[in-house]
C-alpha positions in Angstrom: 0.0 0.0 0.0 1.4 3.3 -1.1 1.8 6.1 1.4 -1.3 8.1 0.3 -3.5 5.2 0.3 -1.9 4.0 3.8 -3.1 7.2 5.4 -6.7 7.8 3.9 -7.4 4.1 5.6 -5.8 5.1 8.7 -8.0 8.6 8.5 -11.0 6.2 8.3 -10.2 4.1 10.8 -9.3 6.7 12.9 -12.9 8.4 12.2 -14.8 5.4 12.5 -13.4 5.0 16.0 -13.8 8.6 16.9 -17.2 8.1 15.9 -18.4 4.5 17.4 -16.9 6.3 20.8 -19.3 8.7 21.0 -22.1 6.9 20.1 -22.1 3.3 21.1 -18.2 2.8 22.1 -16.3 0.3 21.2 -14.0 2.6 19.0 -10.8 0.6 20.1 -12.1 -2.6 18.4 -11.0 -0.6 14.4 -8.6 1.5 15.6 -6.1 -0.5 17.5 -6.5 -4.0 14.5 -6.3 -1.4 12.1 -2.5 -0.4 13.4 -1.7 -3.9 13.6 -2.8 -4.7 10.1 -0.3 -1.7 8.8 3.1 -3.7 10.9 2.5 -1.5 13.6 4.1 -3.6 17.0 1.3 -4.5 19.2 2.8 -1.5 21.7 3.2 1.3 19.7 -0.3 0.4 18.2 -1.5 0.0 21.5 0.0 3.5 23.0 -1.2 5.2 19.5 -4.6 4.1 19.8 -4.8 5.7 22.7 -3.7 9.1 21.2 -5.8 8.9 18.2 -9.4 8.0 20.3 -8.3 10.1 23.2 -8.1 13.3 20.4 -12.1 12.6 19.6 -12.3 12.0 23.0 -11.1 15.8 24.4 -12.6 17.5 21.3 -16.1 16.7 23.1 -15.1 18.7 25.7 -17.9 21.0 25.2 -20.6 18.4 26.1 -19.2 18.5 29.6 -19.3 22.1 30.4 -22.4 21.2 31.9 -21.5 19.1 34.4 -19.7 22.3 36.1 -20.8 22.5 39.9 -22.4 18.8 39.9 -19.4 16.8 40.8 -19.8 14.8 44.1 -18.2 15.2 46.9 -14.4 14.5 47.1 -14.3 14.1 43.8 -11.1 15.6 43.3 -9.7 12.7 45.3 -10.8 10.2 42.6 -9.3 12.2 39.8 -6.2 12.1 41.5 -6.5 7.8 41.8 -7.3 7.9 38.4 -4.3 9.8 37.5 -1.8 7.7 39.2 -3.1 4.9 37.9 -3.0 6.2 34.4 1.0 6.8 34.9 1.3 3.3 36.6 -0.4 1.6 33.9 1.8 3.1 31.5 4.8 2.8 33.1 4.4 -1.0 33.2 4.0 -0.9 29.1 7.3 1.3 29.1 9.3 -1.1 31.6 8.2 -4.3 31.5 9.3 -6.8 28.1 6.9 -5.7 25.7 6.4 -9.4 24.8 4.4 -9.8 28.0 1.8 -7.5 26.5 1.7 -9.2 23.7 0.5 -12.0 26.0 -1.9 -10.0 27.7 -3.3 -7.6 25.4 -5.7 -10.2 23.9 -7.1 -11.6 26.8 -7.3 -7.5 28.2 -9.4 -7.3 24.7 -11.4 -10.3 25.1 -12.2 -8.4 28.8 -13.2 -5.7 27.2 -15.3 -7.2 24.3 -17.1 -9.2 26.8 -17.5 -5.9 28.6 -19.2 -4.2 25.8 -21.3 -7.0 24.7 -23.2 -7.3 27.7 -22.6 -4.0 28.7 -26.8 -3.3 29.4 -27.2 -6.4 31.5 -24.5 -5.6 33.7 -25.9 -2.1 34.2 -29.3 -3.2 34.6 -28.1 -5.8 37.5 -25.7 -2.7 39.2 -29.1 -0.8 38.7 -31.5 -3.3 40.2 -30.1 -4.9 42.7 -26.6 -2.6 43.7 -27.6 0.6 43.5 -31.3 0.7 44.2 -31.7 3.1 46.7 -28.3 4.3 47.9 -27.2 7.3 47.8 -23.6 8.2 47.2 -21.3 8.8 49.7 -17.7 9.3 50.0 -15.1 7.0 51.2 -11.4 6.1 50.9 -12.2 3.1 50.1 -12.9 4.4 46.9 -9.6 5.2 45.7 -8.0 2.0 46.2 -10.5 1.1 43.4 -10.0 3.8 40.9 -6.5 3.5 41.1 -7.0 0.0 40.0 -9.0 0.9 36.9 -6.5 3.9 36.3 -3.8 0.9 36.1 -6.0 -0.7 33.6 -6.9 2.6 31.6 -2.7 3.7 31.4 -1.9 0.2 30.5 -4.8 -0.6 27.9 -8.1 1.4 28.4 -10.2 0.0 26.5 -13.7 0.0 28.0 -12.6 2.3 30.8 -15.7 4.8 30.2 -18.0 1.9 30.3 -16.4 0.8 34.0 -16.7 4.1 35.3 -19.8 4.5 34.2 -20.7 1.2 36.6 -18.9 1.9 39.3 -20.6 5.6 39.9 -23.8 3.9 39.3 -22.9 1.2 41.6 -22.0 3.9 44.4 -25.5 5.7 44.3 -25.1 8.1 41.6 -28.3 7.3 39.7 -28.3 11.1 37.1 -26.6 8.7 33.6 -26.0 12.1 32.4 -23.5 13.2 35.4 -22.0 9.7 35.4 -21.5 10.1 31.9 -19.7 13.1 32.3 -18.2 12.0 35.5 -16.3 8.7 33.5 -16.1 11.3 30.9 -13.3 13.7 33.0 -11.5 10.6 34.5 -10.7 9.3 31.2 -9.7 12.1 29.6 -7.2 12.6 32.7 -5.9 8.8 32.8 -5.5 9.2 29.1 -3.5 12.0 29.3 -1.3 10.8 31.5 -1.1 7.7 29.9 -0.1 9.1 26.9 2.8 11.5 28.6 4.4 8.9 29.6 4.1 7.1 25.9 5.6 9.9 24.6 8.6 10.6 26.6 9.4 6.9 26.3 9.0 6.9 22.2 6.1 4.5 22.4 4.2 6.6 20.1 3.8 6.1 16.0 4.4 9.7 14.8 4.1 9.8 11.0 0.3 8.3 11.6 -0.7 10.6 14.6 -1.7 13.9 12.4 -4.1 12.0 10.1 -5.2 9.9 12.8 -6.1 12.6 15.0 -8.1 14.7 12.6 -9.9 11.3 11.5 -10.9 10.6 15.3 -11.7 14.4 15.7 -14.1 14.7 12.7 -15.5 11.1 13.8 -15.9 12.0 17.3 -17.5 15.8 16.1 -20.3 13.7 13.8 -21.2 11.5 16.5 -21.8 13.7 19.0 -24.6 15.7 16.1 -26.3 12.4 14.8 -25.5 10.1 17.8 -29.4 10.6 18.6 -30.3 9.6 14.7 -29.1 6.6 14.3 -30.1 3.2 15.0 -28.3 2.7 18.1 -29.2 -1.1 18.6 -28.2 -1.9 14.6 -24.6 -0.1 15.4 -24.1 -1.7 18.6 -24.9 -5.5 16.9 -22.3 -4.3 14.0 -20.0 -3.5 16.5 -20.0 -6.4 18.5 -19.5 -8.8 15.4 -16.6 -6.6 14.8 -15.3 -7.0 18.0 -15.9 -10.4 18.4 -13.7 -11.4 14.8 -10.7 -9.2 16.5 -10.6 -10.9 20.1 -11.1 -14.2 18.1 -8.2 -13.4 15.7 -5.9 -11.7 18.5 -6.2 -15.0 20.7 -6.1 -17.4 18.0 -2.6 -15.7 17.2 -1.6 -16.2 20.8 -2.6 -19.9 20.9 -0.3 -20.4 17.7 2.3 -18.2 19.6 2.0 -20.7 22.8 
């Protein structure tokens, strides 16, 4: 594939992940196969992934603006969790033999598949039988968790939004729009960090970034005007059999690996 060519796919992937983000999720299932498919190492596809979506991600900063003055209480302690365990989880990519997430990275995928597959059962159990009734309340407790998924979102991150979402509906915060917004700020903070840390340690695919950027930007920008005009349920099915024929093909490579 010629260089042209080469990046109007990657601008394409990159939009069609900007865009599934901020409609259904599940972005990461084109983004990061499509890096692999180009000889990208799993890595640096991994760590540029995370660039390209977290691009879209930021540029939908405007939808949040609203959430100004509704953040719980203490909730500056949880962004702080999150943010250490954004640099944490990246720092084990960075220092650890990047063989061993070549190991892991599939079945962190299949997690996540499985994650977004069933994603409205799991709510609806948290709903019905967690969080009926409580209200949320602070504790310390609290941070021991979200540094744990901040590991998770620095060293992978797919599905992160979708945990968060669960957890603050898990702990009594029943408004979907302020847990949407809540997950919303966390990522975009673990991300960042994340990605700090990818780039000081050359972990990130440079000559893609530009065109994958504005792909995930314009993506991300279209989704959040149509996102209400589509057929949601039609997407999501897509989306999952997409999802399902990369974890199949990502741990069928590990079993031939083993």
């Amino acid at each position: 594939m010629s260089n042209f060519p080469e990046l109007i796919f990657l601008f394409f992937v990159a939009f069609a992940g900007g865009f599934s983000n901020t409609t259904i999720g599940g972005g990461w299932f084109v983004v990061f196969p499509g890096l692999i498919y180009r000889g990208i190492p799993p890595v640096t596809s991994n760590a540029t992934t995370m660039m390209a979506l977290w691009s879209g991600h930021v540029f939908t900063a405007g939808t949040a603006n609203n959430a100004t003055g509704m953040y719980p209480t203490n909730f500056r302690y949880l962004i702080l969790s999150c943010a250490c365990g954004g640099f944490l989880g990246a720092a084990l990519v960075v220092v650890m033999p990047h063989l061993i997430f070549e190991h892991v990275g599939p079945f962190l995928l299949l997690g996540s598949f499985l994650l977004f597959a069933n994603y409205e059962r799991i709510l609806s159990y948290v709903v019905s039988r967690i969080s009926m009734g409580k209200e949320y309340k602070y504790s310390h407790k609290m941070l021991v968790t979200f540094l744990f998924v901040g590991v998770y979102g620095g060293y992978f991150g797919a599905g992160m939004g979708m945990i968060l979402f669960i957890l603050f509906r898990s702990y009594g915060i029943g408004d979907n729009f302020l847990s949407e917004r809540l997950a919303w700020v966390l990522v975009s903070i673990n991300a960042g960090i994340a990605i700090i840390v990818f780039m000081c340690s050359g972990l990130i695919f440079w000559p893609y970034i530009p065109v994958m950027i504005a792909g995930s930007i314009f993506g991300a920008r279209l989704g959040t005007l149509v996102g209400n005009k589509i057929n949601g349920a039609a997407m999501k099915k897509i989306m999952i059999g997409i999802g399902a024929i990369v974890t199949l093909y990502f741990l069928n490579l590990i079993i031939k690996i083993a």
